[in-house]
Backbone as a chain_set.jsonl record, in Angstrom:
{"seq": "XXXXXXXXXXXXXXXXXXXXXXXXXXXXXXXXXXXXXXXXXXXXXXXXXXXXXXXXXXXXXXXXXXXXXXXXXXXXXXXXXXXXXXXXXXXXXXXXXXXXXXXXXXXXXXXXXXXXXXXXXXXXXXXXXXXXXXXXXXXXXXXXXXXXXXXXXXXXXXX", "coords": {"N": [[86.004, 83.198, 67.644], [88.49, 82.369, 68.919], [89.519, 84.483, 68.614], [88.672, 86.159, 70.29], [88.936, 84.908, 72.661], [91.795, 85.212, 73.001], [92.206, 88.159, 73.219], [90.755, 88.275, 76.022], [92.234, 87.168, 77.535], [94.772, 89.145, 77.341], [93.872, 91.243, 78.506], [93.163, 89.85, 80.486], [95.234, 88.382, 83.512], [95.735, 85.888, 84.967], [97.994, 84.858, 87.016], [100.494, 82.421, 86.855], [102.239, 81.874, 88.918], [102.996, 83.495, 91.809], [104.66, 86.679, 92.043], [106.768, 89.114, 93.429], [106.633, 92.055, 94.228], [108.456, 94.926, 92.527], [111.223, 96.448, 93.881], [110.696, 99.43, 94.083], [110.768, 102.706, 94.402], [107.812, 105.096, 94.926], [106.326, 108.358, 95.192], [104.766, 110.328, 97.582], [101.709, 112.773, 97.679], [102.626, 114.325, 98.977], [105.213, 114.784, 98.863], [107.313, 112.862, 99.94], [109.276, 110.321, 98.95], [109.107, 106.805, 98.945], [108.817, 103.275, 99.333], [107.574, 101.508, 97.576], [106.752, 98.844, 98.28], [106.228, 99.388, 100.747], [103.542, 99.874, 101.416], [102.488, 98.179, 101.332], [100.326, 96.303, 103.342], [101.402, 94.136, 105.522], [100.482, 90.694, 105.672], [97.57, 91.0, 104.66], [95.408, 91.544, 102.038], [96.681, 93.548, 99.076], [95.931, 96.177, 96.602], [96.492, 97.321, 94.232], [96.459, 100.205, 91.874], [96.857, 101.68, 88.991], [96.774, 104.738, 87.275], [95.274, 107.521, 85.816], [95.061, 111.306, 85.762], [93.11, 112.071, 83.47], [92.346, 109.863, 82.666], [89.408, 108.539, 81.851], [87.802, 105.812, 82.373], [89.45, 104.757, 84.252], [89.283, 106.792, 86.21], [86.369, 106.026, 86.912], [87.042, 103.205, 87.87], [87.973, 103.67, 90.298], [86.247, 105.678, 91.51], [84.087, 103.866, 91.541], [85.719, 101.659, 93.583], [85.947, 102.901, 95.689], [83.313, 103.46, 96.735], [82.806, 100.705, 98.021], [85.092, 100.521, 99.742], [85.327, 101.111, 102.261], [83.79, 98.649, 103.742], [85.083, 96.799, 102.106], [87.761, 97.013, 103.375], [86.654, 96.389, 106.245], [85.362, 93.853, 106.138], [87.713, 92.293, 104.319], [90.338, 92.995, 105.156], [91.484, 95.079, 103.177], [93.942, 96.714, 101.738], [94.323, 99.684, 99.306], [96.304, 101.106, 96.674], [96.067, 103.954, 94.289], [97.613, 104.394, 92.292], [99.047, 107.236, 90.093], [99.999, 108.278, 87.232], [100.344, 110.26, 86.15], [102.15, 112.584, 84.195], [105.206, 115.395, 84.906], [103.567, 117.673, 84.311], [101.493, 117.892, 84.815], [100.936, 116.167, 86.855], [100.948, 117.986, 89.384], [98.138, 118.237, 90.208], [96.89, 116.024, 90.753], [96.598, 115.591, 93.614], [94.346, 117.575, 94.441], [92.705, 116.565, 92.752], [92.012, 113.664, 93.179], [91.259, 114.736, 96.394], [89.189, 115.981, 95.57], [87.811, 113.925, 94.757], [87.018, 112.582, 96.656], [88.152, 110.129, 97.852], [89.08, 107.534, 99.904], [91.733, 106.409, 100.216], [95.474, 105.761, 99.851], [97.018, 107.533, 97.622], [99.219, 108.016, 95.405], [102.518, 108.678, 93.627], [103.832, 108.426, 90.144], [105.354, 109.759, 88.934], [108.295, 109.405, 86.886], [107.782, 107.142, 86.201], [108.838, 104.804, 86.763], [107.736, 102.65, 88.155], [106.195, 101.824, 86.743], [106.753, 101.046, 84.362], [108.827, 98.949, 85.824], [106.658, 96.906, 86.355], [105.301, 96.737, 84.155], [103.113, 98.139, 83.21], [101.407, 99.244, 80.377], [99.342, 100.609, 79.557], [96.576, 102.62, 80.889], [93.406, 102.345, 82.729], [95.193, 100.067, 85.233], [95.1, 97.234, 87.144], [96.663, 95.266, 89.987], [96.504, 92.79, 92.225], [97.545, 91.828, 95.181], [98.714, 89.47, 97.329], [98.472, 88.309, 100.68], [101.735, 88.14, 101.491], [103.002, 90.322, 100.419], [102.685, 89.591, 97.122], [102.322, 89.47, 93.425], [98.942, 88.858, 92.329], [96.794, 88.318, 90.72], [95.805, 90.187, 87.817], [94.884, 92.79, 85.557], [93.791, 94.593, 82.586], [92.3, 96.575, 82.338], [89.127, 98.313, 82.311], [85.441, 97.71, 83.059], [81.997, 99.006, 83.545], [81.235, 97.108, 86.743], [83.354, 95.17, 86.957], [84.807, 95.553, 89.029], [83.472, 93.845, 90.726], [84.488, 91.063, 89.934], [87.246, 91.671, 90.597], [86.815, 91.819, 93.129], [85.985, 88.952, 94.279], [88.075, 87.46, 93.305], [89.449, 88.756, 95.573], [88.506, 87.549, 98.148], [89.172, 84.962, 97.587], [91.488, 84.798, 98.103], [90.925, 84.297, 101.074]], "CA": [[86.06, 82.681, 69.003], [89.799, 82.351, 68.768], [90.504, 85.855, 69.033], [88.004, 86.607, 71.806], [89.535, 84.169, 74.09], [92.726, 85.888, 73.072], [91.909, 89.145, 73.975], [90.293, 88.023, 76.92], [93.793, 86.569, 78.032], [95.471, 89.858, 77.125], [93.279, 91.998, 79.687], [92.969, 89.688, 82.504], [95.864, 87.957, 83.608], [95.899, 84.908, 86.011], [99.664, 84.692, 87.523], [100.713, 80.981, 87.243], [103.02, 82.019, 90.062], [103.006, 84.505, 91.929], [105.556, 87.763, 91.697], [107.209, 90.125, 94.215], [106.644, 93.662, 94.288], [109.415, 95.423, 92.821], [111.573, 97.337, 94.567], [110.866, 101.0, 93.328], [110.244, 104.259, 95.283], [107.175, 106.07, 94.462], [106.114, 109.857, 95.989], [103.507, 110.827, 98.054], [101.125, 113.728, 97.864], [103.043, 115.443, 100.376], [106.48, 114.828, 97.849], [108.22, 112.063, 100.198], [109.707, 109.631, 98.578], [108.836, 105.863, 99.805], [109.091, 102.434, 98.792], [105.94, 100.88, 96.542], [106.472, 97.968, 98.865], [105.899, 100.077, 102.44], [102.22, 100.975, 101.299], [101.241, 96.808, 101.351], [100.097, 95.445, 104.968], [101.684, 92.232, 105.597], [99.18, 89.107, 105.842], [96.768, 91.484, 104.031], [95.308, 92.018, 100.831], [96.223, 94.898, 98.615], [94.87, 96.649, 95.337], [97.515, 98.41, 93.524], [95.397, 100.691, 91.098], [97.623, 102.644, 88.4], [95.499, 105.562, 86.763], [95.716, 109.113, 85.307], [93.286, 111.646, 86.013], [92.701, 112.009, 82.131], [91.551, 108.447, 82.204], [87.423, 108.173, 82.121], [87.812, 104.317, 82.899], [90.388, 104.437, 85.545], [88.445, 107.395, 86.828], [85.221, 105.302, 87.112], [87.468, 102.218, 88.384], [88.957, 104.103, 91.823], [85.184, 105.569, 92.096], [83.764, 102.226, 92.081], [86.126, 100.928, 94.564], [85.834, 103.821, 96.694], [82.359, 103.581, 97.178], [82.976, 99.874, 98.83], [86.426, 100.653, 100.181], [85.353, 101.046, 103.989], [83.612, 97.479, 103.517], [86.225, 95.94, 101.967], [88.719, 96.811, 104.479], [86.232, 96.123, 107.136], [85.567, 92.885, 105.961], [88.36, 91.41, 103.92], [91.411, 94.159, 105.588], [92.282, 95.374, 102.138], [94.705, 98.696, 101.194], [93.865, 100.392, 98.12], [97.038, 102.024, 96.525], [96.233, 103.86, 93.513], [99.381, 104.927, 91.431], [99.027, 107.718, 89.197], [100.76, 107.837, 86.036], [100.698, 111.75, 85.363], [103.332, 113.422, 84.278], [105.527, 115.769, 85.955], [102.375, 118.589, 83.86], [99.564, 117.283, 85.656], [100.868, 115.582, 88.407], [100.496, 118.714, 90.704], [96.777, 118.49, 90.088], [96.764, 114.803, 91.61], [95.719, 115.963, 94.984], [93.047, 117.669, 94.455], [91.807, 115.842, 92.038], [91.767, 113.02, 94.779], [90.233, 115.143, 97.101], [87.927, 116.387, 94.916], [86.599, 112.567, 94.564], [86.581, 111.658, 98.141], [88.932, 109.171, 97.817], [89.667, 107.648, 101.085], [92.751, 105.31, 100.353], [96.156, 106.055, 99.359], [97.26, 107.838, 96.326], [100.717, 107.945, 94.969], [102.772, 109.408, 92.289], [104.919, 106.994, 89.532], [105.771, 110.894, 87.521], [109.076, 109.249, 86.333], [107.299, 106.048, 85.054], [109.666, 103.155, 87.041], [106.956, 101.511, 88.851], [105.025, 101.633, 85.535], [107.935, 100.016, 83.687], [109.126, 97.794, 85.923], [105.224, 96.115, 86.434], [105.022, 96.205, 83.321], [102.078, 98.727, 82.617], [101.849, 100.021, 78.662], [98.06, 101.362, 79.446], [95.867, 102.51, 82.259], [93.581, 101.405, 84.365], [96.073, 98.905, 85.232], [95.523, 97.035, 88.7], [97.464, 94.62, 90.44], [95.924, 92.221, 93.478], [98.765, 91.354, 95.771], [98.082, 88.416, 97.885], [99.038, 88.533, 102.483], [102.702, 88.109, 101.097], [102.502, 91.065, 98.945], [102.828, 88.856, 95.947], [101.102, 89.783, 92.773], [98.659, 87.055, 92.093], [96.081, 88.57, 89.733], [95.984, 91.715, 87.437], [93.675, 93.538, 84.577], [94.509, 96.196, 82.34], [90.972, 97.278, 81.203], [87.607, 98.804, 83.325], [84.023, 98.068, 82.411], [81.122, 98.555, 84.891], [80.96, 95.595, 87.237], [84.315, 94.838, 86.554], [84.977, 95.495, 90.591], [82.936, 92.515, 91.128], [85.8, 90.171, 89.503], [88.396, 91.72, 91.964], [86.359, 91.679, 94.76], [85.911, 87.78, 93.81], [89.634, 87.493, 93.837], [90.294, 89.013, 97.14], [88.019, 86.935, 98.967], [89.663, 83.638, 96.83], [92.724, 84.893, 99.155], [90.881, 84.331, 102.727]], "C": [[87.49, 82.702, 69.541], [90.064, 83.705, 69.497], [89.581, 86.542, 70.367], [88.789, 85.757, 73.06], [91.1, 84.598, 74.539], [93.002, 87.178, 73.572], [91.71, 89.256, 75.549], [91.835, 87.708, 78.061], [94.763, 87.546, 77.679], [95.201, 90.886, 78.397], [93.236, 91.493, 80.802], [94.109, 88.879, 83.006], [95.819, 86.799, 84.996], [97.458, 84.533, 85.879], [99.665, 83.035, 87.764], [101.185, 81.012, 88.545], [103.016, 83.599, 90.518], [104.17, 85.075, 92.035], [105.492, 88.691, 92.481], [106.771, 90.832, 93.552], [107.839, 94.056, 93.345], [109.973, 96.605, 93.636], [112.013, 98.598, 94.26], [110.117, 102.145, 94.273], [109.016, 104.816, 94.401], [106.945, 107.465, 95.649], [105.117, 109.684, 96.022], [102.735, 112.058, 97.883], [101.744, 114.59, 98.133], [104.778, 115.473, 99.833], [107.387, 113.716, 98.757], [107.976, 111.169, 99.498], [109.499, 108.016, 99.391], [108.884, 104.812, 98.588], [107.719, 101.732, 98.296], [105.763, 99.924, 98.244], [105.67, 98.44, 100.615], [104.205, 100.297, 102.693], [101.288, 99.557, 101.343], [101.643, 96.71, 103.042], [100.143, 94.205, 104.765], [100.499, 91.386, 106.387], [97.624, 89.601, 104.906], [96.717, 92.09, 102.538], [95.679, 93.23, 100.42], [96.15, 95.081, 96.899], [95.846, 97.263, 94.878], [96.84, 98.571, 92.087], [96.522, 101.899, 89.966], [96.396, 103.291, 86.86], [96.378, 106.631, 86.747], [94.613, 110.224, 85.142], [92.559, 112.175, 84.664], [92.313, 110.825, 81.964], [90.242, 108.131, 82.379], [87.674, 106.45, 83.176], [88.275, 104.324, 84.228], [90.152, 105.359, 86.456], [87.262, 107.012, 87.817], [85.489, 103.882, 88.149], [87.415, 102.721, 90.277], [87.643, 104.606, 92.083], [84.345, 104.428, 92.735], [84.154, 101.898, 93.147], [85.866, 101.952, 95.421], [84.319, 104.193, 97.866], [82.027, 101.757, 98.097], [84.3, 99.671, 99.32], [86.011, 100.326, 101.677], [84.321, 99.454, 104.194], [84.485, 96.294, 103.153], [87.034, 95.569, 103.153], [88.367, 96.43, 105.736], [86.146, 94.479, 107.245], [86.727, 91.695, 105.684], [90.155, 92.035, 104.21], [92.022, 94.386, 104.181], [92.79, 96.898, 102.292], [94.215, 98.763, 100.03], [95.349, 101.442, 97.713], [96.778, 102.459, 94.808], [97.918, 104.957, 92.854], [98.839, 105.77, 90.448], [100.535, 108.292, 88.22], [101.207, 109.686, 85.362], [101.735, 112.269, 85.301], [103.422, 114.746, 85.357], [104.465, 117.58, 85.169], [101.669, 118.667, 84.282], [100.0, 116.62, 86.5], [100.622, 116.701, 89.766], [98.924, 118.72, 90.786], [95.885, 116.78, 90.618], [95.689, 114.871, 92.606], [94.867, 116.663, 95.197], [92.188, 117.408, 93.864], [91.288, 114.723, 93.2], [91.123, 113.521, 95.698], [88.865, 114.87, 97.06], [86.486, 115.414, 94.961], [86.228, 112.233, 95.593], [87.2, 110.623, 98.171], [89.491, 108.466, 99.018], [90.868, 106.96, 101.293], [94.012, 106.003, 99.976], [96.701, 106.454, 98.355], [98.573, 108.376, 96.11], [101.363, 108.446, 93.574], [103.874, 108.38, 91.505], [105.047, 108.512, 88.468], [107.212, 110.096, 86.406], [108.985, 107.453, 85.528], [108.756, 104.469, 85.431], [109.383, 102.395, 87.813], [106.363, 100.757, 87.649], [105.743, 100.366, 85.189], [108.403, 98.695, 84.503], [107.677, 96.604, 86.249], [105.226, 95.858, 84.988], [103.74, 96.58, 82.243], [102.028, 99.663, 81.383], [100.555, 100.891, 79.008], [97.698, 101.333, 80.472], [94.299, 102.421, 81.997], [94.358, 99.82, 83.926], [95.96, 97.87, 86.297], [95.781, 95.606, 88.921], [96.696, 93.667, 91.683], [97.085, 91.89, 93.908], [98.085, 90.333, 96.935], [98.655, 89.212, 99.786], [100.579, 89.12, 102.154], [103.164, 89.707, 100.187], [103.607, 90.844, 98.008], [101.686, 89.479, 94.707], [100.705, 88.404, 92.316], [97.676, 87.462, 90.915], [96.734, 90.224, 89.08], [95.023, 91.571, 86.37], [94.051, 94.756, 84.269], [93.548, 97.16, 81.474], [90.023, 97.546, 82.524], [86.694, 99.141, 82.562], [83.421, 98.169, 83.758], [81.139, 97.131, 85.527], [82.489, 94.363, 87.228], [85.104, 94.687, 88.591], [84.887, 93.943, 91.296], [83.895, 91.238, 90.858], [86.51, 90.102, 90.737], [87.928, 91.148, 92.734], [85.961, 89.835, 95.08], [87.103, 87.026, 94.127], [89.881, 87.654, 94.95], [89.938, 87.82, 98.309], [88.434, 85.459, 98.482], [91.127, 83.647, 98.123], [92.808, 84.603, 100.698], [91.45, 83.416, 103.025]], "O": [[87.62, 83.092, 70.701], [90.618, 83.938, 70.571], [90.002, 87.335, 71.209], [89.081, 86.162, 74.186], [91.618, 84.505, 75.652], [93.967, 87.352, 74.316], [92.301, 90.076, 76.251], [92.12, 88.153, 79.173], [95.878, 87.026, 77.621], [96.099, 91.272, 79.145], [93.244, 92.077, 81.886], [93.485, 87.87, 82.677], [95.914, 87.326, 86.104], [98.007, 84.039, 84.893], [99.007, 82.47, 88.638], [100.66, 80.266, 89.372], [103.029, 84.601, 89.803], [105.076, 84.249, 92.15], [104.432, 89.314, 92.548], [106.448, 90.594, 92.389], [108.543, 93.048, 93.404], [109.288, 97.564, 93.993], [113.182, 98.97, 94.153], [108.953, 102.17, 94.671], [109.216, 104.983, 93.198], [107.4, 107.441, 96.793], [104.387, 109.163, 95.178], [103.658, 112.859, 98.033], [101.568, 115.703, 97.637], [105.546, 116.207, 100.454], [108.482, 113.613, 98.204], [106.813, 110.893, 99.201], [109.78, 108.066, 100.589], [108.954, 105.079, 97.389], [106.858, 101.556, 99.158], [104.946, 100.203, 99.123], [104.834, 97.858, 101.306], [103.673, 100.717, 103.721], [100.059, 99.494, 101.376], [102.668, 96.916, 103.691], [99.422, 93.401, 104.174], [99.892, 91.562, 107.443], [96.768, 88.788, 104.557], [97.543, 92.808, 101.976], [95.252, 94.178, 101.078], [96.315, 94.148, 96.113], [95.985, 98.207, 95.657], [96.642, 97.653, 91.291], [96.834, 102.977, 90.472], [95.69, 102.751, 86.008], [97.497, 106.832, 87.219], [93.545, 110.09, 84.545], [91.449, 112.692, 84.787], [91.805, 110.654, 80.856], [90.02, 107.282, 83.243], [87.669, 106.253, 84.391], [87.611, 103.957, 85.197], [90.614, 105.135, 87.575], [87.092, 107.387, 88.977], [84.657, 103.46, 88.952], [86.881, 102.109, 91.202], [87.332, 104.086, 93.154], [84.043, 104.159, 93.898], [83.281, 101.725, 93.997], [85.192, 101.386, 96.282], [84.181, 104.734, 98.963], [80.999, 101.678, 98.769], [84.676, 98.499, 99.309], [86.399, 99.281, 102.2], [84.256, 99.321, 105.416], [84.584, 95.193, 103.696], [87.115, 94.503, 103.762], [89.263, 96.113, 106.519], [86.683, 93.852, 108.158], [86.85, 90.639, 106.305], [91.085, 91.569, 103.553], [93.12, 93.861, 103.998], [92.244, 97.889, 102.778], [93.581, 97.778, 99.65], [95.504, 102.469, 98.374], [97.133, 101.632, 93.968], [98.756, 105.819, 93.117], [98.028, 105.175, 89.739], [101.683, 108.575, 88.562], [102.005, 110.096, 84.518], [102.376, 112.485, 86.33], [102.593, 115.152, 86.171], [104.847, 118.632, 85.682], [100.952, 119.666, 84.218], [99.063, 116.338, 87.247], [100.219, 116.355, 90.877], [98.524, 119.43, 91.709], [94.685, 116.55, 90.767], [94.518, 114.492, 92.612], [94.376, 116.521, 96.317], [91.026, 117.748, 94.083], [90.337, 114.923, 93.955], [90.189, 112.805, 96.058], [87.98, 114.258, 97.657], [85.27, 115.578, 95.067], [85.179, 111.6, 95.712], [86.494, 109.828, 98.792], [90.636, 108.863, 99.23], [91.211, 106.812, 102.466], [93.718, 107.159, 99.669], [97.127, 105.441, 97.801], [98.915, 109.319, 96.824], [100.685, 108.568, 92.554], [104.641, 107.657, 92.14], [104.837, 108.357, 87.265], [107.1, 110.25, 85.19], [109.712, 106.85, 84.739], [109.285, 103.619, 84.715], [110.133, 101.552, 88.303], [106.113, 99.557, 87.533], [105.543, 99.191, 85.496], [108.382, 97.576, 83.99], [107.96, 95.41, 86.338], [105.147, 94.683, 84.629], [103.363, 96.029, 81.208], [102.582, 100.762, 81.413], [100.716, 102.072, 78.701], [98.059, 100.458, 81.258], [94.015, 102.439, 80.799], [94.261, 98.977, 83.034], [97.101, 97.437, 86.454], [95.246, 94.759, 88.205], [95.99, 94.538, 92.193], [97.878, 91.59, 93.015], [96.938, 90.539, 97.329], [99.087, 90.35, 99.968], [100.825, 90.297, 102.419], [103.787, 89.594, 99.131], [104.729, 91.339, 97.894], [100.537, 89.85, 94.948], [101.34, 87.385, 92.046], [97.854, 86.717, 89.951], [97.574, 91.017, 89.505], [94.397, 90.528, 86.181], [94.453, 95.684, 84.97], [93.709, 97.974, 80.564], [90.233, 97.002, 83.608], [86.617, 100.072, 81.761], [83.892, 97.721, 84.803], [81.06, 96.119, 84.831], [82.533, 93.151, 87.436], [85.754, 93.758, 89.071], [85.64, 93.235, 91.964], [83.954, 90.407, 91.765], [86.568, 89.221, 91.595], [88.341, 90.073, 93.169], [85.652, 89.559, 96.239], [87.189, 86.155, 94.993], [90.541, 86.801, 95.542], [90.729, 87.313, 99.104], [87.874, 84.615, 99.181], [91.557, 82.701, 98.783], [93.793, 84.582, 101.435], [91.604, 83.145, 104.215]]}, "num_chains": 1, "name": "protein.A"}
């Protein structure tokens, strides 16, 4: 029981306090350079999703959300930024991987690994909830089915 509750408290993290952004540039699709922070809408929720398109899970995660993305944001105004983690091997294959899925939210590149690092991410799917403030207030560094349902639990804890 011990070590389940331990685990449990390794994957999901409840922020006693909440925690700025840091202040690290990631690249766009399109190769500009921009600030992590530029991609949250102030007073509004956002999702910061860090994935690799070799990841099944974190694959399945950004589908998931994608298929209640235009709900979300309709309802609860959330962004969706996911961060991919691919190296600079497979990062040209990003964007159409993204395409490919239908992805309708933002997708971003961390190739040199100093968003990763300074968050704090060792494994992916990694994602982040940022509160109006964009504060991080929750996070999770695992994806099962139904696992959406949590977040989406969270966001609306933020109205």
């Amino acid at each position: 029981m011990k070590l389940l509750l331990y685990s449990a408290l390794l994957t999901v993290g409840f922020l006693a306090e909440a925690q700025p952004l840091p202040q690290i540039e990631v690249q766009t699709l399109g190769g500009t350079r921009v600030p992590i922070a530029s991609l949250h809408q102030t007073g509004k929720p956002t999702i910061v999703s860090f994935w690799a398109t070799w990841c099944k899970p974190c694959i399945n995660e950004l589908n998931s959300l994608a298929e209640r993305y235009e709900e979300l944001q309709e309802e609860l105004g959330v962004t969706l930024v996911a961060v991919s983690i691919d190296d600079s091997r497979t990062s040209p294959k990003v964007g159409p991987f993204a395409a490919g899925q239908g992805w309708d939210y933002t997708v971003v590149l961390d190739s040199n690994s100093d968003l990763r690092r300074a968050m704090g991410v060792n494994n992916v799917p990694h994602t982040f909830l940022l509160n109006g403030a964009g504060e991080i207030v929750w996070q999770v560094n695992k994806y099962v089915p139904g696992e959406e349902e949590v977040l989406i639990a969270e966001i609306r804890k933020l109205k």
